[in-house]
C-alpha positions as CSV (number, residue, x, y, z in Angstrom):
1,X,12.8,21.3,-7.5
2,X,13.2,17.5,-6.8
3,X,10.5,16.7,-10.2
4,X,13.0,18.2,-12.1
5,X,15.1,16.6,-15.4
6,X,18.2,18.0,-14.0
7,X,20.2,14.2,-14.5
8,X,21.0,12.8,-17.4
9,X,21.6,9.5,-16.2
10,X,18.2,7.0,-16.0
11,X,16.5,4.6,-14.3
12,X,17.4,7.5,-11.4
13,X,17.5,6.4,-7.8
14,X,17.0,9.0,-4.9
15,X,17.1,7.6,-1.4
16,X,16.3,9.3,1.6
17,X,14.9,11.9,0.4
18,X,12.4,14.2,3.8
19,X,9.0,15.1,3.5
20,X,8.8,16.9,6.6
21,X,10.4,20.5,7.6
22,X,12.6,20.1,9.4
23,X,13.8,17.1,8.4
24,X,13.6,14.0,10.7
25,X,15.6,10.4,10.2
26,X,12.6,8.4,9.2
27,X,10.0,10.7,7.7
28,X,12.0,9.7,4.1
29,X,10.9,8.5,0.9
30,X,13.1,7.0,-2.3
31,X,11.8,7.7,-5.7
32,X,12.7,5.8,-8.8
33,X,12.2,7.3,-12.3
34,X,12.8,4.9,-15.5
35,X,12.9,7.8,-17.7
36,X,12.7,11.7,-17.3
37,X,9.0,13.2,-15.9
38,X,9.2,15.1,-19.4
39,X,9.0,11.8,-21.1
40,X,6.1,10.4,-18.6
41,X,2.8,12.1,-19.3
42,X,0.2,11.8,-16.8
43,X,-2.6,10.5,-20.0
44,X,-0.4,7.6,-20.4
45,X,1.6,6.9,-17.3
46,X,1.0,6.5,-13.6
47,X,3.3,6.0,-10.6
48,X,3.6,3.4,-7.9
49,X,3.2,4.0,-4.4
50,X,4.7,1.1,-2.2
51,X,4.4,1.0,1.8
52,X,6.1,-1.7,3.7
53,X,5.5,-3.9,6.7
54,X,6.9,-4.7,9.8
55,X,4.6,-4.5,12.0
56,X,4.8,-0.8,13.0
57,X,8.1,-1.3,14.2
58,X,10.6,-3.1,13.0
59,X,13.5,-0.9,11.7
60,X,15.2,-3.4,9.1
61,X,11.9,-2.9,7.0
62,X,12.3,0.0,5.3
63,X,11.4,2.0,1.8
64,X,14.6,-0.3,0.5
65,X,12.4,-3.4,0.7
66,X,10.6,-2.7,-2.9
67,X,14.1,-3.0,-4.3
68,X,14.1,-6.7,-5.4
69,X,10.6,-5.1,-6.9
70,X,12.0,-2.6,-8.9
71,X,15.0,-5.5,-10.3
72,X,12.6,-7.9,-11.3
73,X,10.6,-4.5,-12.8
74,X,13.8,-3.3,-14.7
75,X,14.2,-6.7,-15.8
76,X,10.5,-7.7,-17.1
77,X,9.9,-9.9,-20.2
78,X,6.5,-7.9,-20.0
79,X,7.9,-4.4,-21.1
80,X,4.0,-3.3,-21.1
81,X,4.3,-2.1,-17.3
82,X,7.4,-0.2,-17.0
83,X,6.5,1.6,-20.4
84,X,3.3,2.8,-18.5
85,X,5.1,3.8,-14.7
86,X,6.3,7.3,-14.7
87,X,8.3,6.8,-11.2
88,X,7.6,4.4,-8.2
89,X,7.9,6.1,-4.4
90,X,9.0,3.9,-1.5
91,X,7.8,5.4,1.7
92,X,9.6,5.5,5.4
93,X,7.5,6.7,8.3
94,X,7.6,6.9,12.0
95,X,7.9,3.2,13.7
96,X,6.8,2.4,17.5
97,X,9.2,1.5,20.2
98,X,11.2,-2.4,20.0
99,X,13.7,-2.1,23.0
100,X,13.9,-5.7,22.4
101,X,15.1,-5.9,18.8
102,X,18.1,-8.3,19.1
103,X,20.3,-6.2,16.8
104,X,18.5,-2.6,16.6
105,X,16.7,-2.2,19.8
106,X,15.1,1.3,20.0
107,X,15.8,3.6,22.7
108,X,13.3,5.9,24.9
109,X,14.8,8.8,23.7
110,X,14.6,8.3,19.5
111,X,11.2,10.0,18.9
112,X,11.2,8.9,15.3
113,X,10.8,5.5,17.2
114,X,8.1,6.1,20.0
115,X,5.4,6.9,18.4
116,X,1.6,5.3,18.3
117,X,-1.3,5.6,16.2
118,X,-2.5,7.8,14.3
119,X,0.7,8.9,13.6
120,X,2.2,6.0,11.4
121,X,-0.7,7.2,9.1
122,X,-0.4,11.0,9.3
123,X,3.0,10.2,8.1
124,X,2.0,8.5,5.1
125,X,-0.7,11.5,4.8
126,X,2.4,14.0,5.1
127,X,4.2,11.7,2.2
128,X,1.6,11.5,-0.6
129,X,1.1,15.3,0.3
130,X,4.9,15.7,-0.6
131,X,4.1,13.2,-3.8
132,X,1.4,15.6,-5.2
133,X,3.3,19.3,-4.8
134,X,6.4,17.5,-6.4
135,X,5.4,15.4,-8.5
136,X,1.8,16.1,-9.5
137,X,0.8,12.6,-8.2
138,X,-3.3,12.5,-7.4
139,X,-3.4,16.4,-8.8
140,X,-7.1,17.0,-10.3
141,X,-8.6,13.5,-9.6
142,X,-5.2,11.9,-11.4
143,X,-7.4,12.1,-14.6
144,X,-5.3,14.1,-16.4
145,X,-7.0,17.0,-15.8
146,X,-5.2,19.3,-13.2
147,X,-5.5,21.5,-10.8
148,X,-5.3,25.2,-13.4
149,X,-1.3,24.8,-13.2
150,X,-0.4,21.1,-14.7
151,X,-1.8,17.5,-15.0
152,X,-2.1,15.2,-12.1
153,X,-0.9,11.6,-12.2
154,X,-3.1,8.6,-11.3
155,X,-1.3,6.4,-9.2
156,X,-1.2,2.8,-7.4
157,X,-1.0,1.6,-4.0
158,X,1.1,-1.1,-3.0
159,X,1.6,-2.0,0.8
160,X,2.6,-5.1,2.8
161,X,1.2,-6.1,5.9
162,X,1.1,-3.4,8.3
163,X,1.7,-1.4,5.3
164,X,-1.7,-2.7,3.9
165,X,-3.6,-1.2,7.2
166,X,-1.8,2.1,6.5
167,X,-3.5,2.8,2.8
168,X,-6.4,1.8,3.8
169,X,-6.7,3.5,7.2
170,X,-5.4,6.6,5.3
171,X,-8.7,6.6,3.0
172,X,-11.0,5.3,6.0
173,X,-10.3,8.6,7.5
174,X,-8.8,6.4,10.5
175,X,-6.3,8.8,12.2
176,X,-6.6,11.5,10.2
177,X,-9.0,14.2,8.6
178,X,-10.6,15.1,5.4
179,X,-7.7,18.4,5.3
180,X,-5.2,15.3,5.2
181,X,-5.9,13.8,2.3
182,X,-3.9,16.1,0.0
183,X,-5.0,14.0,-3.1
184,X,-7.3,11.6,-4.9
185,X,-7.7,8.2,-3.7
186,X,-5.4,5.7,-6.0
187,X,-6.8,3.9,-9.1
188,X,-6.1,0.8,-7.4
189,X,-4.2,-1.0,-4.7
190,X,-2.8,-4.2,-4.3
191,X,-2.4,-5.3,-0.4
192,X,-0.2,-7.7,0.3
193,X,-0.6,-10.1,3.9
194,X,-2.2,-7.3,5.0
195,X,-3.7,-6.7,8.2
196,X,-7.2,-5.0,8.5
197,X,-8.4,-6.5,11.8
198,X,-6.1,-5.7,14.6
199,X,-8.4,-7.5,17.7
200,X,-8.3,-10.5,15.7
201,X,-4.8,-10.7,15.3
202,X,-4.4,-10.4,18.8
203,X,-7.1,-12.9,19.5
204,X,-6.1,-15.6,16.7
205,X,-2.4,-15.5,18.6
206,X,-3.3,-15.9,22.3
207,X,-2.5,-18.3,24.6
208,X,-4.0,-21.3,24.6
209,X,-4.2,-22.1,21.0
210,X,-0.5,-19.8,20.5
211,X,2.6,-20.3,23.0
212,X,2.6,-18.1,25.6
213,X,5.9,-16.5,24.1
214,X,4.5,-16.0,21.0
215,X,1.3,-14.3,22.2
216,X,3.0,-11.7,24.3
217,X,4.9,-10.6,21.3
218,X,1.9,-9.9,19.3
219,X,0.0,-8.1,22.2
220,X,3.9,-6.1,22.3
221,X,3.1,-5.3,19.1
222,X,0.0,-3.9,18.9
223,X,0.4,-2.4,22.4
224,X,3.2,-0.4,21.4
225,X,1.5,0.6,18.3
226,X,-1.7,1.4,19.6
227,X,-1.6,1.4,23.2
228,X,-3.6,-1.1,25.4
229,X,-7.2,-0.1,24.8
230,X,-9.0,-2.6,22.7
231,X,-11.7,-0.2,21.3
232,X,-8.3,1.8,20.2
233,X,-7.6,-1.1,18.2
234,X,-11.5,-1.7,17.0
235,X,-11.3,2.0,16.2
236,X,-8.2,2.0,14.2
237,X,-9.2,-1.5,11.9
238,X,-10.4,-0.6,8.4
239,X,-12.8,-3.9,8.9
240,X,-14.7,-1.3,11.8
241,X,-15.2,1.2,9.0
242,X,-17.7,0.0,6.3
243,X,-19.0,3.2,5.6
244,X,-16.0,4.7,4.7
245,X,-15.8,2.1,1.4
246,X,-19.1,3.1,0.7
247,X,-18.2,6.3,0.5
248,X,-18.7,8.5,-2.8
249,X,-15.2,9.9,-2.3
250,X,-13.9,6.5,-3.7
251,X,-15.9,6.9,-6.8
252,X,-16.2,4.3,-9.5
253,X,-13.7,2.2,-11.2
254,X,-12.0,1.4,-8.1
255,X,-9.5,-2.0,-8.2
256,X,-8.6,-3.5,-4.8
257,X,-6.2,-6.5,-4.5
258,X,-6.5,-8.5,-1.6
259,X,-3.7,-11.0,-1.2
260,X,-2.5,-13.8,0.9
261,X,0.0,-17.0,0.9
262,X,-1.7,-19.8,3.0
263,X,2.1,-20.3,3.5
264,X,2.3,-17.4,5.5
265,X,2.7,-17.9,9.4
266,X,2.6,-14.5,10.9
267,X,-1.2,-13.0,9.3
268,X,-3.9,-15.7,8.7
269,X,-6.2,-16.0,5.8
270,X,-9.2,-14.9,8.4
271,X,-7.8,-11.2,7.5
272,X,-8.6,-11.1,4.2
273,X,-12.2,-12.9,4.8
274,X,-13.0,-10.5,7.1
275,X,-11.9,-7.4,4.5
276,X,-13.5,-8.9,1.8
277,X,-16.8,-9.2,3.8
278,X,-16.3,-5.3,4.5
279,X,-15.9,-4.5,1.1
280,X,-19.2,-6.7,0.0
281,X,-20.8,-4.5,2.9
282,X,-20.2,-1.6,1.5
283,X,-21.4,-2.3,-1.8
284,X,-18.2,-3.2,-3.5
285,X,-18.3,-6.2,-5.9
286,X,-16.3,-9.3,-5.4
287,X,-14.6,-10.2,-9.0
288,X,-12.8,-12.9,-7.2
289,X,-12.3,-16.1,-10.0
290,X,-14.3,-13.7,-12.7
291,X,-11.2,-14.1,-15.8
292,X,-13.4,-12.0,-18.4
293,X,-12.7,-8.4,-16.7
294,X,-9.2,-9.5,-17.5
295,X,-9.7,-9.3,-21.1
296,X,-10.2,-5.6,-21.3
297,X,-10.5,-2.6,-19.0
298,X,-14.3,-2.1,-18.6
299,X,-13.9,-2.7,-14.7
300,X,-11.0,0.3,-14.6
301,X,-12.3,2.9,-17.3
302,X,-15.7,3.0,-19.2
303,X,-17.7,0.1,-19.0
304,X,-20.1,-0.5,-15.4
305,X,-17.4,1.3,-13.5
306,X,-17.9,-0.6,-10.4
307,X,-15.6,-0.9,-7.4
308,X,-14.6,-3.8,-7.4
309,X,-11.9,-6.3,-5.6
310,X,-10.2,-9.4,-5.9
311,X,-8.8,-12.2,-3.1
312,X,-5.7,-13.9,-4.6
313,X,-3.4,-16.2,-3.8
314,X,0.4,-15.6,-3.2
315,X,3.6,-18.0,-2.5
316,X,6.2,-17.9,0.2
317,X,5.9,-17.2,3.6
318,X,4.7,-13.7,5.1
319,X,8.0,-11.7,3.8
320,X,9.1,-14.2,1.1
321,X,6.5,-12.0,-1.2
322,X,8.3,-8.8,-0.9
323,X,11.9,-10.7,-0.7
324,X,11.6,-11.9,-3.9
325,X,10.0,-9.7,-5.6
326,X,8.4,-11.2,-8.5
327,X,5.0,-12.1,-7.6
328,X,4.1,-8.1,-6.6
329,X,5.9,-7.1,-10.6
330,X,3.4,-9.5,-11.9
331,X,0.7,-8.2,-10.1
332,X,1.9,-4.8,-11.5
333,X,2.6,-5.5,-14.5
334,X,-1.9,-7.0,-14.6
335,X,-2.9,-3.8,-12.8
336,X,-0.9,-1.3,-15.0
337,X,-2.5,-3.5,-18.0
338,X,-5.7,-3.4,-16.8
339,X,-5.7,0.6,-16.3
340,X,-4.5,0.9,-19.9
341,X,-6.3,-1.9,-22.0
342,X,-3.9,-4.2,-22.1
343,X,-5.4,-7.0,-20.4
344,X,-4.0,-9.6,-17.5
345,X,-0.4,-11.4,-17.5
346,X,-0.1,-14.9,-16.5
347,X,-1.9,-17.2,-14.3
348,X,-4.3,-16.1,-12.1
349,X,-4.8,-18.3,-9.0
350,X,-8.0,-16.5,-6.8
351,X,-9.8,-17.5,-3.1
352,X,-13.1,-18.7,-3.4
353,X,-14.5,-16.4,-0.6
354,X,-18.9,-16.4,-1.7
């Protein structure tokens, strides 16, 4: 069993690693443990869950883009985080079709590169699935109660742009079903240029106001991703599903990250006003600017135990964030401090969205 302490050698890498049977070339995910399981119990540790970008399709963006993550992690003046992660999963799934990529064009005949939605997010379903037999990850709520056999972790959900739609499609219930979701929804996640209305990034890159070039390739991308029917692409935003963050299943003491660089050029700001708004919908409370939850951990355990988000402000354009790396370790390193009473790191710069 992969959970095992078999190696004696740590931080321990695995790459490539299927969650499918049979096997297939991109339904992979690397895991990274700082330190045996034995020596990472779920009352005082919690792993990472990191999706990346790349707009469905893109097949340099991978589960190795969290690495300069995981360097600036190993490498941390603020050893408060990595004494709290048990393990951090980078996840691969299914892309749609880029005959045009100028160095890795995909080719009509390489299914893990032809599909459309919903199956970019029944892969991710089929990878936390994975996560929980393994590893325990979401067992029992993640509260360190169980399941009758052993203690489930809580965990974190990272994801950058396209990555961003697919955790929060995956606990909208967009593309997949109740029997899907193997485990319990993450203590927090922190999205990243993320994407959450697909119409409106169509619409705020058409022609006149975009080149005409430029336009076709984001209608290529969302075609190929979810076909050319716009209520498809309504359907399958998490801004069309209000009801689903209002639902009871995401329980209290909930932490959402909404993040954005106003230097980025591919996703505008317009996304994460538009989640934001969602989230207020559905009776989630916007902590945006708010420093004094920062000083304990009343908004993740105890305390009001509200849902609650944040909009903040990154650097660097669109892939600059996960590039370098450090900006998504310090917003670890405040969300892993949060969970366990530690309190914020650094300066916080938020958007004023009221």
């Amino acid at each position: 069993m992969l959970a095992s302490d078999s190696s004696p050698r740590y931080p321990q890498h695995i790459d490539a690693i299927p969650y499918t049977d049979p096997p297939t070339k991109l339904q992979t995910l690397d895991i990274w443990l700082p330190r045996p399981q034995s020596k990472s119990p779920p009352s005082s540790t919690i792993w990472i869950i990191y999706i990346h970008g790349g707009a469905w399709r893109d097949p340099l963006q991978n589960s190795a883009t969290i690495h300069p993550t995981i360097h600036h992690l190993s490498h941390s003046t603020h050893p408060t985080a990595l004494r709290h992660i048990a393990g951090i999963a980078s996840l691969n799934y299914r892309l749609s079709p880029y005959p045009l990529h100028p160095t890795h064009p995909s080719s009509p005949d390489d299914e893990s590169r032809n599909v459309r939605h919903p199956s970019h997010v029944q892969d991710v379903a089929l990878a936390l699935k994975w996560l929980r037999r393994e590893y325990g990850i979401g067992v029992g709520g993640g509260d360190g109660d169980g399941d009758g056999e052993r203690q489930g972790y809580k965990w974190i959900g990272i994801g950058h742009s396209c990555g961003s739609t697919l955790l929060l499609q995956l606990f909208s219930r967009i593309g997949v079903s109740p029997q899907d979701l193997y485990l319990s929804r993450p203590a927090a996640l922190v999205l990243l240029a993320g994407i959450y209305n697909i119409p409106l990034l169509v619409q705020n890159h058409s022609t006149p106001k975009t080149p005409k070039n430029i336009a076709e390739i984001y209608k290529d991308i969302v075609t190929g991703a979810f076909g050319p029917d716009v209520r498809v692409w309504e359907g399958a935003s998490p801004t069309s599903h209000a009801h689903s963050f209002g639902d009871e299943g995401w329980g209290n003491g909930r932490l959402l990250l909404l993040c954005w660089s106003p230097e980025d050029g591919l996703v505008e700001g317009e996304q994460m006003e538009r989640m934001s708004r969602t989230l207020l919908a559905a009776g989630w409370k916007d902590q945006s600017g708010d420093n004094s939850m920062l000083e304990n951990q009343n908004d993740m355990e105890g305390g009001d135990r509200k849902k609650i988000f944040e909009c903040r402000k990154l650097e660097g354009a669109h892939d600059e964030v996960w590039q370098e790396g450090g900006q998504i370790v310090q917003l670890i390193e405040e969300v892993v401090g949060r969970m366990h009473g530690s309190g914020g790191l650094g300066t916080t710069e938020y958007w004023p969205l009221r």
